[in-house]
Every structure is written in structure tokens, then in C-alpha cells.
N, C-alpha and C positions, 0 to 999 in steps of 0.2 A: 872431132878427133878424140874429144873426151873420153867419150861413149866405146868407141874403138881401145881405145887404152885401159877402158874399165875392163868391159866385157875380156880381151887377153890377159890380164891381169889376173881376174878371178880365173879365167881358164888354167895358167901355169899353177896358181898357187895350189887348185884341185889337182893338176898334174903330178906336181911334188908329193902332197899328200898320200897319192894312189901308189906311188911310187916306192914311199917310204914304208906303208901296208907291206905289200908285195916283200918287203926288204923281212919284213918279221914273220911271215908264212911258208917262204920257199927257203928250204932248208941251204946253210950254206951260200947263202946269196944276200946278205947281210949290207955287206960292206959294198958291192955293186950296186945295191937299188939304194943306200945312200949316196955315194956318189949322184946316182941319174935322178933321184930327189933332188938335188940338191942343184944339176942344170938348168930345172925351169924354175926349181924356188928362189935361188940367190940372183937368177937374171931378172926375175920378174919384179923386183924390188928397183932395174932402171924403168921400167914405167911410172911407178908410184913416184920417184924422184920428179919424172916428166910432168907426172898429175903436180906435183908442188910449185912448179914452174908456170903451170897452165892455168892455176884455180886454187881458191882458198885452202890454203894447207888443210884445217882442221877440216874440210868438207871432204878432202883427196883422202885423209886418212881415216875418216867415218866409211864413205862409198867402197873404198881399196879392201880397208879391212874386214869390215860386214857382210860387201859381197865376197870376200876370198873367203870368210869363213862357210857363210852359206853354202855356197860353190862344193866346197870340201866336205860337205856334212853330207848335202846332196848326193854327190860324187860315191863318197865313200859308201852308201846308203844304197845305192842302187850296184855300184860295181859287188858288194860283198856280202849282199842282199840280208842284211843288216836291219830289220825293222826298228821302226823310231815309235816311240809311245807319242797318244793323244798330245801330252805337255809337251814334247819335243816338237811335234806340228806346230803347237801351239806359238811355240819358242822361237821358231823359225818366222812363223808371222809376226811375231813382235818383232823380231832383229828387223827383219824389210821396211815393216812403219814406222820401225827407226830410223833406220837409212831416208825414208820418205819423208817423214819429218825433218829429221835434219838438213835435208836440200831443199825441203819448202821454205823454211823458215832461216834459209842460211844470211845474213846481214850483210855480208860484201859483195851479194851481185852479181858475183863472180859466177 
């Protein structure tokens, strides 16, 4: 169920993001695409609550927030065809064998 709550999680938080884009490109529609940002970003923070419940706080908020960034960077990158430089590739592989790291190496088990 982890896994399930991770992956939605980072899905919403991308969603918000995309969301919030849209809010600064389409003239006039500002305050709508915050709002509808703001439906899957502010719900999607009851998963990461569930992740705190379920598994090492500090591991739920390394996985939640690393991949929701990912997610977003990805997300926004492909939806606004946005090219990312070499370092930013780069950047992106380091954030994940962070995230890899910190769940290889996490102490409680959990």
C-alpha cells in the first residue's frame, strides 16, 4: 500500500503543479487554475499524513517530497516542452539515488 500512496501522491502533487502553470499562461484564468491546483495539492498531503502513519516519518518525507518533486519537474518538462540542461539530468539523478539511498539505508525497518 505504500507504494500505491507514493506513486498517487507524486501523481497529485505533478497535477497541482501543471495546474498552477496553466493558471499563469491562460489569460484571465488565474484564480480558477489556483483553485483546481490547489484540489489535488492540498488533498494530496492526506496521503503523506497516511505515509506517517504507515512508515518512518523522515523516510515518508524524503520518498513524498523527492518524488513529488521529480514528478513535477518531469511533468512540467514534458507537458510545456520546457528542455532541461545536461546538470538538470544530472540533478534529477542525484535526487532518485537520494531517495535510493535513503531507503536503503533507512534504520527503523520500517
Amino acid at each position: 500500500m505504500v507504494v500505491v500512496y507514493l506513486v498517487v501522491f507524486w501523481l497529485m502533487q505533478a497535477a497541482a503543479q501543471v495546474l498552477f502553470k496553466y493558471g499563469t499562461v491562460v489569460p484571465g484564468k488565474y484564480t480558477l487554475f489556483f483553485i483546481l491546483g490547489n484540489l489535488p495539492g492540498a488533498s494530496s498531503i492526506l496521503l503523506l499524513m497516511q505515509l506517517y502513519k504507515i512508515m518512518n516519518p523522515n523516510l515518508a518525507l524524503a520518498l513524498g517530497t523527492g518524488g513529488g518533486f521529480l514528478a513535477c519537474q518531469i511533468a512540467l518538462a514534458i507537458i510545456f516542452r520546457s528542455s532541461l540542461s545536461v546538470p538538470q539530468y544530472a540533478s534529477i539523478v542525484a535526487i532518485a539515488a537520494g531517495m535510493f539511498g535513503f531507503t536503503l539505508f533507512n534504520r527503523s525497518g520500517s
